[in-house]
N, C-alpha and C positions, 0 to 999 in steps of 0.2 A: 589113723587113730593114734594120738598119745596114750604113754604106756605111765602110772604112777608108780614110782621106787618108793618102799619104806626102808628103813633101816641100813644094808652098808650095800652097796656095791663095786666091786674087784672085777677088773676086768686084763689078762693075760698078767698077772703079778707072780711074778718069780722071787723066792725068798731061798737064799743056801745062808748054813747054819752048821757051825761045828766040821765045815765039808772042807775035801780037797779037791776043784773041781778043774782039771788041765783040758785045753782044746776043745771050747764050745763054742758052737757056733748056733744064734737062733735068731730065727728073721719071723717075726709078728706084728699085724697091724691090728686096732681096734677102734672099732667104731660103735658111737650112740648117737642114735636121729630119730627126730621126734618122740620125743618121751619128756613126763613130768619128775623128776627127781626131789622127793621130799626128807628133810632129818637124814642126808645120806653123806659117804664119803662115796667118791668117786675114784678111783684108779683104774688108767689106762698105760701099761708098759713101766708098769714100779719095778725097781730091782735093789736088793736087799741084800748086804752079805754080812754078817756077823757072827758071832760065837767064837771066836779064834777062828774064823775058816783062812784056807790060804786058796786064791784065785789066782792062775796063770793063762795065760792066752786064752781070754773070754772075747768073744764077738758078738755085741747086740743091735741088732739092728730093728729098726721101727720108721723105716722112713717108704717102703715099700705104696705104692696109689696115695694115699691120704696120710700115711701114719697114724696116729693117734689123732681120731676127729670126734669132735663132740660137735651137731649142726642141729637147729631150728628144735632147742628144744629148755628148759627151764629148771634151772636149779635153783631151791631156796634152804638156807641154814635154819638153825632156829635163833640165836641171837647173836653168838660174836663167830668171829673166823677161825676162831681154835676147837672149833668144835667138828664142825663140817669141813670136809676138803675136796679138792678136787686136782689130782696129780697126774698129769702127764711126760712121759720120761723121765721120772722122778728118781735116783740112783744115791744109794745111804752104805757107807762101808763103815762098819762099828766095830772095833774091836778085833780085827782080821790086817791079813797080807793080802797085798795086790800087785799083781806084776804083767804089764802085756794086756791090761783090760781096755776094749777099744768098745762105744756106744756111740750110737748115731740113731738120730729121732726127729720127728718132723711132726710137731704140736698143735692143730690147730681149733681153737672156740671159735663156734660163726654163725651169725646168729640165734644167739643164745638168750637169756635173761637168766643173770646171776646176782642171788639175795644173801647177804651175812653167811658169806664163804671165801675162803683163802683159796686161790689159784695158783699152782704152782707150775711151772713148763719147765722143763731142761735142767733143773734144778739136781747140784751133785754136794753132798753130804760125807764128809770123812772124818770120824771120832776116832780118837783112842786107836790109832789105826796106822800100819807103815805101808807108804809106796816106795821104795828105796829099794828094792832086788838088784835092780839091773845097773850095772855100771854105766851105759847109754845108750841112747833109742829112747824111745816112749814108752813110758811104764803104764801111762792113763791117757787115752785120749776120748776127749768126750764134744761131737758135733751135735748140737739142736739148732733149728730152725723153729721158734714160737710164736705164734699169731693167735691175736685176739681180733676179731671184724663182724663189725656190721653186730656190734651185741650191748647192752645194756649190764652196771656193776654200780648196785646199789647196795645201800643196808637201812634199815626201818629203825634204828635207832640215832642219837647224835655224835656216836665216836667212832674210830675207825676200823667198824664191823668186817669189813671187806678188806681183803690184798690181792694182791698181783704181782706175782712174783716170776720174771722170764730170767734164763740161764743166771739165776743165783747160786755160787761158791761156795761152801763154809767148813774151814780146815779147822779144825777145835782139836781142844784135850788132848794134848801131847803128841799130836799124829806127826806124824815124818814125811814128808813129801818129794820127791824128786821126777825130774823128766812127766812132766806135765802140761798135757795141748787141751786149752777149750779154747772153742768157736765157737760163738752164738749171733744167730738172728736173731731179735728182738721187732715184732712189730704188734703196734696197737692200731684198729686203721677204721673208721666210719662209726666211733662206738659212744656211747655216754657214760660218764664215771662218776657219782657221787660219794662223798667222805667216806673216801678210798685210799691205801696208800699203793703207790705201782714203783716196782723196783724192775731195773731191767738192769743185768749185768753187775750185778753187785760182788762184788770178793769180800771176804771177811777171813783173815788168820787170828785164831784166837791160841796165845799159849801151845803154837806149834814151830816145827822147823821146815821151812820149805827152801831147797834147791832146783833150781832151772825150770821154771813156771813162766809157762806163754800164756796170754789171756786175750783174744783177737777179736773182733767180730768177723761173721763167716761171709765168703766173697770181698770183690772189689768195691759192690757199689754203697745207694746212700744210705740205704735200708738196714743198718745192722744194726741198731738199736735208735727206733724212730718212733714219734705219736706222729699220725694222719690226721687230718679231716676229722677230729677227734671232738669233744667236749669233758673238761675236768671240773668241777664245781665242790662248792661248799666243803673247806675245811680240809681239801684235797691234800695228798705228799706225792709228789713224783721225783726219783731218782733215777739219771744215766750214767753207767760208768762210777761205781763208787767203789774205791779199793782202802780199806779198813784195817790196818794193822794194829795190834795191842797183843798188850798182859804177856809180857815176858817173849814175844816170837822173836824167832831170828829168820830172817830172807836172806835167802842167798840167789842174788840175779832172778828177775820179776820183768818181764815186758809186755806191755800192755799196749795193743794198738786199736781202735774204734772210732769210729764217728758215729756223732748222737746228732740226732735230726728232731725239730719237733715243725710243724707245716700245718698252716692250717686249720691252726687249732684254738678252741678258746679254752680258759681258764680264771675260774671265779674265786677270790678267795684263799687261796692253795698255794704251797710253797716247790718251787720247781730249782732242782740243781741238775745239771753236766757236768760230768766229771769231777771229781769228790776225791780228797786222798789223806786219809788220815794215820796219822802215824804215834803212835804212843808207849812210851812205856817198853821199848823193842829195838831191837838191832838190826839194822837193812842195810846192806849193801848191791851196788850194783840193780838199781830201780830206774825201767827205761821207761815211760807211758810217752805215747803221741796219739793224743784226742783231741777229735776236730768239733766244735761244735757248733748249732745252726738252730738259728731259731727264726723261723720266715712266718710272715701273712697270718700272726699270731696275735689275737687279742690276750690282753692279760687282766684284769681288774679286780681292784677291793670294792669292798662294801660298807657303806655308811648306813648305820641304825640312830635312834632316837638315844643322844650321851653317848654312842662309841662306834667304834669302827673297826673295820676288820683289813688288813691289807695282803697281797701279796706278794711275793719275793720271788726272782729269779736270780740265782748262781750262778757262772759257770768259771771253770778252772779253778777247783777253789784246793789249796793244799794248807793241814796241818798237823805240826809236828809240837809233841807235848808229851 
């Protein structure tokens, strides 16, 4: 029998605040199957550190059977994506120290149907915030694995109600950054997407300083940031691999390695880029990327109406500096 959610639901969400928390270690999975989810937010394995807290040798783990699984069951927003959410591994340090923080998460949507909601998977957040402790080693390491399959992401309106969002970045407001490892798998695989936008692996430094930042997809093979056997239609935005520098940042040595795969898939209307690198307004040295990318057994097509038309674009390797 489905179950109908009204209003928010939190599922194993950890928030420290004001704390000093040294040598934790927690291992938690969560799961939702078969249920109706209505007007809700979803959290499965959120982690939150804010207030001036200082965090040293933290261990999260979420990757235990299934990890975080949401299966065979229906979430609908009520009209745009910023309203209703749905987070999986989702890790936000605001205004804190961080030193020695390691997470590991295993994401997965599977058949689902999702309506005017923002998807987020592996996604790491750090405002107003210093990772710099340690002289060297890893001060943050953060591995997801996220999967979308075999699921439907639409929205009931004509803009882009819905997102997707797999191992997204985002260093803001003056945060300090050093010795930092993310891996992500990115997979979308048997699903249908309308006027959607899907980011997988996005970096963004806004108005921060970051030293010694690795960005990899996890494993050797093709899958680390891939569309399947997919369909994207109307009005659609798909981004792989986009790394976003502005507003005053300075990088110091950035390496960035990933292969973006798209297979098998069609695409109506919608603008697709691989590998994205934008540079503005900032100071970078030492920036290594090697991204490979692939686009096989792929239809792609625009659309002709009565007086206009609509087309599509594909990108890949695209770099600019401004």
């Amino acid at each position: 029998m489905k179950k109908t959610i009204m209003l928010s639901l939190v599922v194993t969400s950890l928030v420290m605040g004001a704390n000093t928390v040294n040598d934790l270690t927690i291992d938690q999975k969560s799961k939702i199957d078969s249920t109706t989810i209505t007007g809700a937010t979803v959290h499965q394995g959120k982690t939150v550190v804010s207030d001036n807290s200082d965090v040293d040798d933290v261990k999260i783990r979420q990757e235990a059977g299934d990890g975080n699984l949401i299966d065979n069951s229906s979430i609908s927003g009520k009209y745009n994506g910023t309203d209703e959410s749905v987070l999986q591994g989702f890790v936000k340090i605001h205004n804190s120290q961080a030193k020695e923080l390691s997470l590991t998460s295993k994401n997965t949507i599977q058949n689902v149907e999702v309506l005017n909601s923002l998807i987020e998977q592996g996604s790491f957040i750090l405002t107003d915030s210093n990772a710099t402790k340690t002289a060297s080693g890893t001060n943050i390491q953060l591995n997801s694995i996220n999967i979308v399959q075999d699921s439907t992401v639409d929205t009931s309106i004509d803009i882009n109600a819905t997102e997707i969002k797999q191992g997204v970045t985002l260093l803001s407001t003056s945060s300090e950054v050093k010795n930092v490892d993310l891996q992500h798998m990115n997979i979308i695989t048997g699903s249908e997407i309308e006027s959607s936008k899907v980011h997988q692996a996005f970096l963004k430094v806004d108005d921060s300083q970051v030293d010694d930042l690795e960005v990899k997809g996890l494993g050797g093979g093709d899958n680390q940031n891939s569309l399947l056997t997919s369909r994207i239609e109307a009005n659609s935005l798909v981004e792989q691999s986009v790394i976003d520098i502005n507003t005053d940042s300075i990088v110091k040595r950035l390496d960035s390695y990933t292969k973006n795969t798209i297979e098998n898939f069609k695409a109506e209307d919608s603008n697709i880029t691989q590998s994205k690198i934008t540079i503005h307004d900032s100071h970078v040295s030492d920036l290594l990327t090697k991204l490979e990318n692939t686009i096989e057994g792929t239809i792609v097509t625009g659309t002709t109406y009565t007086g206009w038309s609509k087309t599509s674009t594909i990108s890949q390797g695209e770099t600019t500096i401004n």
